[in-house]
Structures are given as structure tokens and as C-alpha cells.
PDB file of N, CA, C and O in Angstrom:
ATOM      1  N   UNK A   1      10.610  15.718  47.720  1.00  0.00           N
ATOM      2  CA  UNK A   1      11.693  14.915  47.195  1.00  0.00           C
ATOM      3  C   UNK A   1      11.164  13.576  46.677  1.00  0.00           C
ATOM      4  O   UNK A   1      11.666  13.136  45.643  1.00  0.00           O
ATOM      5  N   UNK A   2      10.179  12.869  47.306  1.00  0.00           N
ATOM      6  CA  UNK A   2       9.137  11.854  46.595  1.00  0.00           C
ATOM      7  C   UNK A   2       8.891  11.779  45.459  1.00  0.00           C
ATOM      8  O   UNK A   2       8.988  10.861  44.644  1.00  0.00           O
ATOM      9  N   UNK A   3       8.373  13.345  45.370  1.00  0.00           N
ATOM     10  CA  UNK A   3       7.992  13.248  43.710  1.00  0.00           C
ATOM     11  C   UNK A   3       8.905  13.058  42.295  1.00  0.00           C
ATOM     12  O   UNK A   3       8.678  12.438  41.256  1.00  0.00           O
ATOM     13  N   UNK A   4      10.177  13.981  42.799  1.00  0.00           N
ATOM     14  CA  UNK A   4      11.406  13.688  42.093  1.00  0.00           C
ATOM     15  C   UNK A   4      11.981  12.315  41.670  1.00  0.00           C
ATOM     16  O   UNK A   4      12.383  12.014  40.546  1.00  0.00           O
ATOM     17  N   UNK A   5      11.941  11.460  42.891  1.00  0.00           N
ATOM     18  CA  UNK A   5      12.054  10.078  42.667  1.00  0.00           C
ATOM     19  C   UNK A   5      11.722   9.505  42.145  1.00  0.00           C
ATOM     20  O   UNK A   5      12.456   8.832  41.421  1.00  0.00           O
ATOM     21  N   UNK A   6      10.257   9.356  42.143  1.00  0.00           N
ATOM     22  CA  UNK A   6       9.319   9.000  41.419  1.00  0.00           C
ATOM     23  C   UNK A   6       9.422   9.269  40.094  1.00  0.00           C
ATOM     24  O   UNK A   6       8.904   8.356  39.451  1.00  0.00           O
ATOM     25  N   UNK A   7       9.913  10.219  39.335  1.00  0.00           N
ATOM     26  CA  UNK A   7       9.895  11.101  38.382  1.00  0.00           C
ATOM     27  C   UNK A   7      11.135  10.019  37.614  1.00  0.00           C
ATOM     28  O   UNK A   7      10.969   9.293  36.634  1.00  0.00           O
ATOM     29  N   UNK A   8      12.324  10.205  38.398  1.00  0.00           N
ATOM     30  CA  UNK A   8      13.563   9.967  37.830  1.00  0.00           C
ATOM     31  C   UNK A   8      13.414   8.401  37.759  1.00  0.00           C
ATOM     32  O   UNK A   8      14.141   7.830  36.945  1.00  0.00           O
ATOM     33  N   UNK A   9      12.520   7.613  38.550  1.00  0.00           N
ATOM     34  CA  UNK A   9      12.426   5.916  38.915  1.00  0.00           C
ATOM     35  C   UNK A   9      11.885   5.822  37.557  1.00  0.00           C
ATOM     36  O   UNK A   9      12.404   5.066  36.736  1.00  0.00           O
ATOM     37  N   UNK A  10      10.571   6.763  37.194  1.00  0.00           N
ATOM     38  CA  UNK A  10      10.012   6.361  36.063  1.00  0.00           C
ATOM     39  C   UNK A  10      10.276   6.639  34.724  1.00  0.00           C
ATOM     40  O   UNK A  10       9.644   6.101  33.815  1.00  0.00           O
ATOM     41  N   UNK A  11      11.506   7.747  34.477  1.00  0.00           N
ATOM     42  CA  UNK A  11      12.030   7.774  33.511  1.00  0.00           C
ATOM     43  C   UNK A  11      13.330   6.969  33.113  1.00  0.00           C
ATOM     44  O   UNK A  11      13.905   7.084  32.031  1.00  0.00           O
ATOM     45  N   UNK A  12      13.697   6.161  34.118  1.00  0.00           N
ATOM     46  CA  UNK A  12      14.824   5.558  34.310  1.00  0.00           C
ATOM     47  C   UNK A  12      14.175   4.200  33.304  1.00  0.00           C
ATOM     48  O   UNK A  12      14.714   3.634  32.353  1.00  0.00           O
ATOM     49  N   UNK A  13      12.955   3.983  33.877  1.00  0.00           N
ATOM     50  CA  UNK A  13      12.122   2.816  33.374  1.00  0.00           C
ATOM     51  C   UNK A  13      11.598   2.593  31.913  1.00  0.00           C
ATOM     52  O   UNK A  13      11.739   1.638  31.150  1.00  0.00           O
ATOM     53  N   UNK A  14      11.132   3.451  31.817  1.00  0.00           N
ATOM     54  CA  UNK A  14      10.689   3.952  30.245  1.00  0.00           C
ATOM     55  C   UNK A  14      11.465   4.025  29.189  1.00  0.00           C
ATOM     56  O   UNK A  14      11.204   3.634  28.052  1.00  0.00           O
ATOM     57  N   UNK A  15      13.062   4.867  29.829  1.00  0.00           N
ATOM     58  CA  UNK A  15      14.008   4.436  28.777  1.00  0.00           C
ATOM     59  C   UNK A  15      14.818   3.321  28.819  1.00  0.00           C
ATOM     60  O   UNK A  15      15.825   3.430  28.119  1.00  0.00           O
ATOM     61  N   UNK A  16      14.692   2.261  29.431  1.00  0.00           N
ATOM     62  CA  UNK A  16      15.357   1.186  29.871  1.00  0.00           C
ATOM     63  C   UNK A  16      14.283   0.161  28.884  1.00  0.00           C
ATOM     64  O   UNK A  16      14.711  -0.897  28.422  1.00  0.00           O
ATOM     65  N   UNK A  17      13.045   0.566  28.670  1.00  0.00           N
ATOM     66  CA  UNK A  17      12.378  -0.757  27.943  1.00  0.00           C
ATOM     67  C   UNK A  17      12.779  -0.314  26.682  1.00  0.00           C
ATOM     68  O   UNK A  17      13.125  -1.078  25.780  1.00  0.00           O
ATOM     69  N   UNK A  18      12.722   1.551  26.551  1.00  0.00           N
ATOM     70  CA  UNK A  18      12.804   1.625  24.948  1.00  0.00           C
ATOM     71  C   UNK A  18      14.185   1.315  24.757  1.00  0.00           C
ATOM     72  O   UNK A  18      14.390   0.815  23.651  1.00  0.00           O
ATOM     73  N   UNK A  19      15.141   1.439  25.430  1.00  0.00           N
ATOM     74  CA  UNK A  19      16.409   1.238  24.888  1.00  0.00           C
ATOM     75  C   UNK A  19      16.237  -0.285  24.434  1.00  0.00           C
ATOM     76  O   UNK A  19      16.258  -0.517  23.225  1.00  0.00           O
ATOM     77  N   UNK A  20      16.030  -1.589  25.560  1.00  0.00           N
ATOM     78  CA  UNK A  20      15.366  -3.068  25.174  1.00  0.00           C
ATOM     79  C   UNK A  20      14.884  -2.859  23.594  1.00  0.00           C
ATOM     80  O   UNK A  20      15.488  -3.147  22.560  1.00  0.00           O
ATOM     81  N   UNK A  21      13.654  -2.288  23.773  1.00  0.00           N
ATOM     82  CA  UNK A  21      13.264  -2.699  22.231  1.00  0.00           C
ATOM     83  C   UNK A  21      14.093  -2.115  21.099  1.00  0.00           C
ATOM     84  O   UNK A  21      14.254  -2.812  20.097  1.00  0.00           O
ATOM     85  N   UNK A  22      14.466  -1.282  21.140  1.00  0.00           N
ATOM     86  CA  UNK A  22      15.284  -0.860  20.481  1.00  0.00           C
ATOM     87  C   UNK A  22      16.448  -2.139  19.881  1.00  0.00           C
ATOM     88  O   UNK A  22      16.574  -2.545  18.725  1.00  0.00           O
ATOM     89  N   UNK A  23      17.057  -2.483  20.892  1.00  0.00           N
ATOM     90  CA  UNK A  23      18.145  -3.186  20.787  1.00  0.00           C
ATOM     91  C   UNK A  23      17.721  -4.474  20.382  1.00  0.00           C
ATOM     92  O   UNK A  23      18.538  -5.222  19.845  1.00  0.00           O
ATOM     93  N   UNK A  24      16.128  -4.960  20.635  1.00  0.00           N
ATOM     94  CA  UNK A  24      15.687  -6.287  19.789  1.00  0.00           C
ATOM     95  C   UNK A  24      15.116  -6.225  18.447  1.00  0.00           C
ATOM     96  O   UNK A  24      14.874  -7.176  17.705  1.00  0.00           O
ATOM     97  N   UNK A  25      14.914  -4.849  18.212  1.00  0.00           N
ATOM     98  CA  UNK A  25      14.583  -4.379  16.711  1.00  0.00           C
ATOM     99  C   UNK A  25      15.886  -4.620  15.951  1.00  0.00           C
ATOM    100  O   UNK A  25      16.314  -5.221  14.966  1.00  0.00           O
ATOM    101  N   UNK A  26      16.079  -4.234  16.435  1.00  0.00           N
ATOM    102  CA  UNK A  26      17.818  -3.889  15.473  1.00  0.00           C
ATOM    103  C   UNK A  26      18.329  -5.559  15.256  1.00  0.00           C
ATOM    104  O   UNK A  26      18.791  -6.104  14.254  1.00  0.00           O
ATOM    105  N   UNK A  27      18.102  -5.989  16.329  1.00  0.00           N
ATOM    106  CA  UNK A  27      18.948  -7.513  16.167  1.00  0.00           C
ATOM    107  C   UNK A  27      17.697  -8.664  15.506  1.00  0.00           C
ATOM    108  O   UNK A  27      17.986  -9.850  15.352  1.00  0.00           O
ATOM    109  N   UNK A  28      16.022  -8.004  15.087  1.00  0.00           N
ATOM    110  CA  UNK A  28      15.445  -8.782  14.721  1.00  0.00           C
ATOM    111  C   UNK A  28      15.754  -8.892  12.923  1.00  0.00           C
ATOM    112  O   UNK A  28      15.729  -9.827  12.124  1.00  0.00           O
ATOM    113  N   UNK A  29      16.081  -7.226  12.798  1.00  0.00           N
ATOM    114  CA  UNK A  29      15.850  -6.476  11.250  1.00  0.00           C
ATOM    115  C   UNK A  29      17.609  -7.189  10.893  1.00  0.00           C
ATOM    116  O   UNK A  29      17.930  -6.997   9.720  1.00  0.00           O
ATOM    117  N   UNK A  30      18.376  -7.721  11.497  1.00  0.00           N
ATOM    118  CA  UNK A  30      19.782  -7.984  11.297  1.00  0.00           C
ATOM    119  C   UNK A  30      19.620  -9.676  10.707  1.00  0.00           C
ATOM    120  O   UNK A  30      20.009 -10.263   9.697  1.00  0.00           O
ATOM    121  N   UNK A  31      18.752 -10.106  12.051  1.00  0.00           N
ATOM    122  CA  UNK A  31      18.837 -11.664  11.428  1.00  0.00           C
ATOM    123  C   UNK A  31      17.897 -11.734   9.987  1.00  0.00           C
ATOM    124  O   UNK A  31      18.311 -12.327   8.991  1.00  0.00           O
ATOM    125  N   UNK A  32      16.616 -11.058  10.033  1.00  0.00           N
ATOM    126  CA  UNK A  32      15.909 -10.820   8.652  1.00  0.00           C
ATOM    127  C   UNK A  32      16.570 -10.727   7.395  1.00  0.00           C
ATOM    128  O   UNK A  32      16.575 -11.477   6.418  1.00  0.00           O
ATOM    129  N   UNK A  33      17.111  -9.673   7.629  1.00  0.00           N
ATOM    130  CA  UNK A  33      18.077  -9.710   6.186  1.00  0.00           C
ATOM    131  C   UNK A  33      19.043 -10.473   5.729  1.00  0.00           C
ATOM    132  O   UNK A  33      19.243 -10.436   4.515  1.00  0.00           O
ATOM    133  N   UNK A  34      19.917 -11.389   6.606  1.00  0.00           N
ATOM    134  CA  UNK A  34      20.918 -12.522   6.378  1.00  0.00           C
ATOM    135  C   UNK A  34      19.974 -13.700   6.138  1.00  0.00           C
ATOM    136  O   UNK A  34      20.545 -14.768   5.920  1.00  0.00           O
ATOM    137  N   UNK A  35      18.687 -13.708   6.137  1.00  0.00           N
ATOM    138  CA  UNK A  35      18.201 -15.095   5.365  1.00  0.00           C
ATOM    139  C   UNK A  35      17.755 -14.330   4.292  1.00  0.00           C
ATOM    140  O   UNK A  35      17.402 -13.158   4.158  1.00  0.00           O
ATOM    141  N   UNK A  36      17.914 -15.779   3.198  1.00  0.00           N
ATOM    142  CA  UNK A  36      17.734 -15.380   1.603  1.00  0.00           C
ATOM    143  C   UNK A  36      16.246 -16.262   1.215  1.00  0.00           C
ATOM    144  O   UNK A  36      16.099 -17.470   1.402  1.00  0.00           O
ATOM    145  N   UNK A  37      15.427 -15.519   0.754  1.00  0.00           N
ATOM    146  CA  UNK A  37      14.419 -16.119   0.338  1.00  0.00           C
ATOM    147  C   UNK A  37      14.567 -16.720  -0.976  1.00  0.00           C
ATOM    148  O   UNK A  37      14.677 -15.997  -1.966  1.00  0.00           O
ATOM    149  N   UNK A  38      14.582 -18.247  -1.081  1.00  0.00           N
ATOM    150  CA  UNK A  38      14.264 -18.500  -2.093  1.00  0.00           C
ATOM    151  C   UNK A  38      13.274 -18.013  -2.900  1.00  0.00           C
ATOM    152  O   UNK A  38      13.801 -18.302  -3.974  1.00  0.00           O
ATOM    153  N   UNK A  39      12.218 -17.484  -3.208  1.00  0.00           N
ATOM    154  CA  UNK A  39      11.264 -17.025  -3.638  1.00  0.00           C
ATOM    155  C   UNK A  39      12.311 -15.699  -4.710  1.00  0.00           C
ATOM    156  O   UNK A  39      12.275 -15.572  -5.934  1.00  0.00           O
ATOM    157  N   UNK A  40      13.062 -14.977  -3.808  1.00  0.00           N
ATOM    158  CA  UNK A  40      13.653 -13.795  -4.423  1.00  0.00           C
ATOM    159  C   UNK A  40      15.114 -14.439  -5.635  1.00  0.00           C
ATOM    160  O   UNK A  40      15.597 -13.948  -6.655  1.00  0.00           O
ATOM    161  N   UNK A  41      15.364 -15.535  -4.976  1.00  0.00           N
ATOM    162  CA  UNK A  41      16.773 -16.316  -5.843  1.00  0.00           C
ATOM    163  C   UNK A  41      15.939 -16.410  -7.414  1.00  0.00           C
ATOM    164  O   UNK A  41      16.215 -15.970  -8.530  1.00  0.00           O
ATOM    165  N   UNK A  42      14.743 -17.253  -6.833  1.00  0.00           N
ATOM    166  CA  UNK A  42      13.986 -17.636  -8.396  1.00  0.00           C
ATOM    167  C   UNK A  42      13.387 -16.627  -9.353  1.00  0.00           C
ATOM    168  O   UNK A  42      12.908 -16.818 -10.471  1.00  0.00           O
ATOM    169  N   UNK A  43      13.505 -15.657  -8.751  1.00  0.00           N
ATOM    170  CA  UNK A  43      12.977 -14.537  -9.436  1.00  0.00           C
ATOM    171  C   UNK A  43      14.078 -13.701  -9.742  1.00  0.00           C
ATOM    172  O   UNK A  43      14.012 -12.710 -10.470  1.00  0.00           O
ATOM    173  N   UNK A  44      14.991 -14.080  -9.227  1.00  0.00           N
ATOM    174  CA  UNK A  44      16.103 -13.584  -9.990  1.00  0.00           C
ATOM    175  C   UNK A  44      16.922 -13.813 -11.285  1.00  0.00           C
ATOM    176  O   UNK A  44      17.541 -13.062 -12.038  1.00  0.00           O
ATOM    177  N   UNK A  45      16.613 -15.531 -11.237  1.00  0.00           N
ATOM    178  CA  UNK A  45      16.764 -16.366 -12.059  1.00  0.00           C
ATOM    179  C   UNK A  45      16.253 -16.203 -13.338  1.00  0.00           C
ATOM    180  O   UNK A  45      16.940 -16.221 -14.359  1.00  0.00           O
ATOM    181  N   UNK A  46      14.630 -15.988 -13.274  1.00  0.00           N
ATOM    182  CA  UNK A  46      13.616 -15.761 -13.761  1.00  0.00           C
ATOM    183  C   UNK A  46      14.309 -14.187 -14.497  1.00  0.00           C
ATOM    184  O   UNK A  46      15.144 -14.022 -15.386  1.00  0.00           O
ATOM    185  N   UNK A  47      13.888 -13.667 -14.048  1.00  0.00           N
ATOM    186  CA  UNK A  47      14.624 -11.963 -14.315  1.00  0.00           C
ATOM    187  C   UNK A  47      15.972 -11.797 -14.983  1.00  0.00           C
ATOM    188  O   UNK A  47      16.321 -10.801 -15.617  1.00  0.00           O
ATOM    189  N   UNK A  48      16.397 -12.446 -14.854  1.00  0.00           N
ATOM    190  CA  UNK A  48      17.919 -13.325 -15.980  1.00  0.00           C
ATOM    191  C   UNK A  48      17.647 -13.615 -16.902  1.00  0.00           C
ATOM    192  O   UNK A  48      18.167 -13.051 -17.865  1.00  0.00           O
ATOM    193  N   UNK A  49      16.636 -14.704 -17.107  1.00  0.00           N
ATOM    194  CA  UNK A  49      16.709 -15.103 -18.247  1.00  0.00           C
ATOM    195  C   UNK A  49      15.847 -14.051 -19.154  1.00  0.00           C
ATOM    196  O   UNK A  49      16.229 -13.668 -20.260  1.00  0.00           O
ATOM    197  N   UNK A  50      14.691 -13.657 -18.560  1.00  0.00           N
ATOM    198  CA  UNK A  50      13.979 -12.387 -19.508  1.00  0.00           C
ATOM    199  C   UNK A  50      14.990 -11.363 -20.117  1.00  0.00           C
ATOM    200  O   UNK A  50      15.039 -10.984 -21.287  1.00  0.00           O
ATOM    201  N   UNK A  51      15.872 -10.959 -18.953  1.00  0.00           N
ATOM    202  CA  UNK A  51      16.919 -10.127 -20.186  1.00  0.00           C
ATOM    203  C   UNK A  51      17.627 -10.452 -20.477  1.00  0.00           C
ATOM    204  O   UNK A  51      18.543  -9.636 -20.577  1.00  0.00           O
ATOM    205  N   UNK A  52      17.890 -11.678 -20.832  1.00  0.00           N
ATOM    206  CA  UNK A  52      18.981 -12.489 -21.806  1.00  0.00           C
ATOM    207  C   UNK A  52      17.863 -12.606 -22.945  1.00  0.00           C
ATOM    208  O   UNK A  52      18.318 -12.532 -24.086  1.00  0.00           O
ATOM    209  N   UNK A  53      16.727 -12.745 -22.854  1.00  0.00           N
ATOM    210  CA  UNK A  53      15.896 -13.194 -24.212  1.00  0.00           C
ATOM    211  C   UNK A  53      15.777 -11.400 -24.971  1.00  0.00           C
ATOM    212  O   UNK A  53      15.811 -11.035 -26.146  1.00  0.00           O
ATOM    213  N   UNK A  54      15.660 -10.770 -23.921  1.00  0.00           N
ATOM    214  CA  UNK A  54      15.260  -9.463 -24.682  1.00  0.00           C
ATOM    215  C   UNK A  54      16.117  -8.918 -25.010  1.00  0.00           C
ATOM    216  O   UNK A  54      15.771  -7.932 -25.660  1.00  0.00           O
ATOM    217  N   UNK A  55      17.749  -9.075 -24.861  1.00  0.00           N
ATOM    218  CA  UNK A  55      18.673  -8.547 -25.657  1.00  0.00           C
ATOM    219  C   UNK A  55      19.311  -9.576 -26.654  1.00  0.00           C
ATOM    220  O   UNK A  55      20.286  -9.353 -27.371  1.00  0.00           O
ATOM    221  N   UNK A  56      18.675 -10.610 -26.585  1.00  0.00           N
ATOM    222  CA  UNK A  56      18.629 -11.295 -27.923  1.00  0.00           C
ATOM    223  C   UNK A  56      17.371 -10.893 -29.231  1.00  0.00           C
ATOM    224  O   UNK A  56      17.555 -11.376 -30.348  1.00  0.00           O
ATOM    225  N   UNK A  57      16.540 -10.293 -29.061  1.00  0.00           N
ATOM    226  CA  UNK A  57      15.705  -9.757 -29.616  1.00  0.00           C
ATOM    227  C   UNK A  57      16.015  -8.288 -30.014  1.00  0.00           C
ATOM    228  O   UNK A  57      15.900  -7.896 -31.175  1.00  0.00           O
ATOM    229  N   UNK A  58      16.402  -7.523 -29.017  1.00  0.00           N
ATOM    230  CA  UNK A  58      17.132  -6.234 -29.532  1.00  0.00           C
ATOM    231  C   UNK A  58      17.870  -6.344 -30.194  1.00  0.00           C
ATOM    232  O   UNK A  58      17.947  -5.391 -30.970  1.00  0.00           O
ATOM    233  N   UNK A  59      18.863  -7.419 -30.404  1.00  0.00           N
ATOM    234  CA  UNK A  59      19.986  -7.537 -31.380  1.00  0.00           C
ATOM    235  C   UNK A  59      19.860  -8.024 -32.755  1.00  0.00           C
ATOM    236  O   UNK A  59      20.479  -7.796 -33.795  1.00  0.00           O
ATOM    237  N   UNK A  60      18.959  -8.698 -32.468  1.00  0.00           N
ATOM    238  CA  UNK A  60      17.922  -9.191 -34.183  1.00  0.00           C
ATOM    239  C   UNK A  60      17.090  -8.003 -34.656  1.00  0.00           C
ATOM    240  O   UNK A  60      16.979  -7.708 -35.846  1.00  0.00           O
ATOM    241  N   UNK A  61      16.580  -7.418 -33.772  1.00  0.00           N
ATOM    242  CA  UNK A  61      16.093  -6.032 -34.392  1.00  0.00           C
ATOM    243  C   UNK A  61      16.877  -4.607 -34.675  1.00  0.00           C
ATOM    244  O   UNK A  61      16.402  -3.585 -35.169  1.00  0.00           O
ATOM    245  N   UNK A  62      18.217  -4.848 -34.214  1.00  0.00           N
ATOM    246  CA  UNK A  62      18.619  -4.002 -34.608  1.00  0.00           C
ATOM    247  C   UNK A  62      19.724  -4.813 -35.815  1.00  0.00           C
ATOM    248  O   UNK A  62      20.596  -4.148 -36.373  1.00  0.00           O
ATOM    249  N   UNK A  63      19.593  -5.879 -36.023  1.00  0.00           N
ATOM    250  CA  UNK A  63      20.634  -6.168 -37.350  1.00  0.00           C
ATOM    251  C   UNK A  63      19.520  -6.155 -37.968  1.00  0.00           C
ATOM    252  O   UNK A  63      19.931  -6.335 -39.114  1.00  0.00           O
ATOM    253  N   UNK A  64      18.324  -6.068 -38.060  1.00  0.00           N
ATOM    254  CA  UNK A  64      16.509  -5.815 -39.028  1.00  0.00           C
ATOM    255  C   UNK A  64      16.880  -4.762 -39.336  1.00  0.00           C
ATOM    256  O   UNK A  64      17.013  -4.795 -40.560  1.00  0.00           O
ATOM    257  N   UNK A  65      17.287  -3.260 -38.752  1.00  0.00           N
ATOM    258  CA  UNK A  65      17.043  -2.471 -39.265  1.00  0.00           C
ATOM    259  C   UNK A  65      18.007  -1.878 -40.183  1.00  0.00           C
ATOM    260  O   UNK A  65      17.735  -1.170 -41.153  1.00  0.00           O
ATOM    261  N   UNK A  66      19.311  -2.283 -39.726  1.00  0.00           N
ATOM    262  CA  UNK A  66      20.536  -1.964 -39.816  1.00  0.00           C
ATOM    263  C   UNK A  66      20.555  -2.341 -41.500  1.00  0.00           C
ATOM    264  O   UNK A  66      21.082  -1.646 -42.368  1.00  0.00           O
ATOM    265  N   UNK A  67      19.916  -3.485 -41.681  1.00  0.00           N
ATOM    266  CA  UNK A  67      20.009  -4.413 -43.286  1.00  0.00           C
ATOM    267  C   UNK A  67      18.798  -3.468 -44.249  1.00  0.00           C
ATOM    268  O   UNK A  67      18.781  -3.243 -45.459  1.00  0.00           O
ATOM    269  N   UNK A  68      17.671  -2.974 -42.965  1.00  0.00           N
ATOM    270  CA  UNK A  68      16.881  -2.319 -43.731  1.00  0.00           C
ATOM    271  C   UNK A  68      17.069  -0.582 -44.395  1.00  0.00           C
ATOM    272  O   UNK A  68      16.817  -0.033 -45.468  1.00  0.00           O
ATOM    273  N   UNK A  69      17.627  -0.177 -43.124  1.00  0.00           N
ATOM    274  CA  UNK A  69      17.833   1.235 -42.523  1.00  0.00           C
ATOM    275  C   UNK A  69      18.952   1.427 -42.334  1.00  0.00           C
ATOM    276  O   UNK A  69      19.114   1.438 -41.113  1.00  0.00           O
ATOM    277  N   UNK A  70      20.304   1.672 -43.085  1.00  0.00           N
ATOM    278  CA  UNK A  70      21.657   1.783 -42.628  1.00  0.00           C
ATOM    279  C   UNK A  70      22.103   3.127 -41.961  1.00  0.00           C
ATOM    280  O   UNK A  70      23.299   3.129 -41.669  1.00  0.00           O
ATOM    281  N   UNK A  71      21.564   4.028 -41.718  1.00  0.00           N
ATOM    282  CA  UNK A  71      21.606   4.957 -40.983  1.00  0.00           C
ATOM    283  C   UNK A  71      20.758   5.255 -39.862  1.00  0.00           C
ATOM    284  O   UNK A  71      20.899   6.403 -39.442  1.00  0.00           O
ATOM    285  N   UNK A  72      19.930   4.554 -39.269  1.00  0.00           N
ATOM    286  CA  UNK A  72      19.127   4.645 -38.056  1.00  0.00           C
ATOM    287  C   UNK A  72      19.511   5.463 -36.941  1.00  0.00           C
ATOM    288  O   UNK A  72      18.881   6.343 -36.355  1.00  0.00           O
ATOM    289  N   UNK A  73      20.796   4.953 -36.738  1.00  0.00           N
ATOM    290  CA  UNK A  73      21.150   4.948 -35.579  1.00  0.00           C
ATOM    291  C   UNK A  73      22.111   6.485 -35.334  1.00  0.00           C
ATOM    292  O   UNK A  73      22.452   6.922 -34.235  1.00  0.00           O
ATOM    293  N   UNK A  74      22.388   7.072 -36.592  1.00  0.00           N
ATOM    294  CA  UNK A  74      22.160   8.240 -36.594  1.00  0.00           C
ATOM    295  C   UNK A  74      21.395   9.436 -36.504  1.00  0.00           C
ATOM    296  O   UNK A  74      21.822  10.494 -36.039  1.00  0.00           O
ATOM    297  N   UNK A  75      19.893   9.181 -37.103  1.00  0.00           N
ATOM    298  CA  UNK A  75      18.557   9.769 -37.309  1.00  0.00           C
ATOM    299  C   UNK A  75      18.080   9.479 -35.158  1.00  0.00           C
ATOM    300  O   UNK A  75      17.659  10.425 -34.492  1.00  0.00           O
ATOM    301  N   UNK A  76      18.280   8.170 -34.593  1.00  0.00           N
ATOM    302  CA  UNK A  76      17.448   8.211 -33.704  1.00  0.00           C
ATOM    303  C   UNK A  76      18.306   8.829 -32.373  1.00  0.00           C
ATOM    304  O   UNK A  76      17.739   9.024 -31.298  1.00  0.00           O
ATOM    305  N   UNK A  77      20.272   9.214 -32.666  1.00  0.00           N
ATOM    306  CA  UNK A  77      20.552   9.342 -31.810  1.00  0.00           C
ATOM    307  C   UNK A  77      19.798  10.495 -30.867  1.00  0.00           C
ATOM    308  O   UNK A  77      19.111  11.311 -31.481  1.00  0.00           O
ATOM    309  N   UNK A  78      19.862  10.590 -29.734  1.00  0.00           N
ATOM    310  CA  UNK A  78      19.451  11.989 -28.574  1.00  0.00           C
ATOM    311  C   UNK A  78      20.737  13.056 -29.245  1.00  0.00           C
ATOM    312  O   UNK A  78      21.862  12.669 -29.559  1.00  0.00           O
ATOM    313  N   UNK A  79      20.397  13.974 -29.317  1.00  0.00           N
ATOM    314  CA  UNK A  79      20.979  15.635 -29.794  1.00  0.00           C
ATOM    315  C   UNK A  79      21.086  15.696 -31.288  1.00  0.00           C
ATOM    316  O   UNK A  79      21.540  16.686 -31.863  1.00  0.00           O
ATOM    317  N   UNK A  80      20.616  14.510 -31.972  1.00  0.00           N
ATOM    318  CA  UNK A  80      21.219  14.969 -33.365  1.00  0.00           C
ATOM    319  C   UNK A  80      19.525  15.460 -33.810  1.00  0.00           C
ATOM    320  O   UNK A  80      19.310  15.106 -34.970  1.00  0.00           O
ATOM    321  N   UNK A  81      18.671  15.960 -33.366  1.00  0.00           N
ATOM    322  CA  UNK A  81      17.574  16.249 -34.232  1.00  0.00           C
ATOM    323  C   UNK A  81      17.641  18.265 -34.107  1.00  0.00           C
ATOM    324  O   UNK A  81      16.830  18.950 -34.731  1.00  0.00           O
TER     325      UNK A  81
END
């Protein structure tokens, strides 16, 4: 009957730390994500303005072609070939 004890003392134990870590993982990965890295704001920022410039450029290139090429956009649609 010793050994049983022993058995059940030490599984009692084992899942009692993993349940612990468990439960400080979870509450470490919780506070992690509710802070905002500036680093990611500015690069968001950053990443804004690149596609604000590049659909200002798509739009000059496509009134380029449009003045050049008045049917383009027929020839390049997907299914019409």
C-alpha cells in the first residue's frame, strides 16, 4: 500500500506544478499581447504610407495606359484570353 501512495503523492505533484505552469503561461502569453510595441505602430505607419504611394502610382499608370492603350483592361482581364 506504500507504494501506491507514493505513486498517487507523486502524481498528485507533477500535475499540480504542470497545472502551475500552465496557468503562468497562459497569464504570461495574455499580458504579452495587450502591450503594443511601438516598433510595430511605426511600421505600420510606415506600411501606410508605402501603399498610399503605390496606389498613387498604379493610378498614374493606369491613366498612362488607358491614354495610350484604350482597351487594356480588356486584353489583360483573367478569362478573356
Amino acid at each position: 500500500m506504500d507504494f501506491f501512495e507514493f505513486i498517487i503523492a507523486l502524481v498528485s505533484i507533477v500535475l499540480g506544478v504542470i497545472t502551475f505552469w500552465m496557468i503562468l503561461f497562459k497569464n504570461r502569453r495574455a499580458h504579452s499581447d495587450k502591450q503594443i510595441d511601438p516598433r510595430v505602430d511605426y511600421d505600420m505607419r510606415e506600411l501606410s504610407a508605402m501603399a498610399e504611394t503605390m496606389r498613387d502610382r498604379i493610378e498614374t499608370l493606369e491613366s498612362i495606359l488607358d491614354a495610350e492603350i484604350p482597351d487594356w483592361r480588356e486584353q489583360n482581364e483573367p478569362g478573356s484570353q
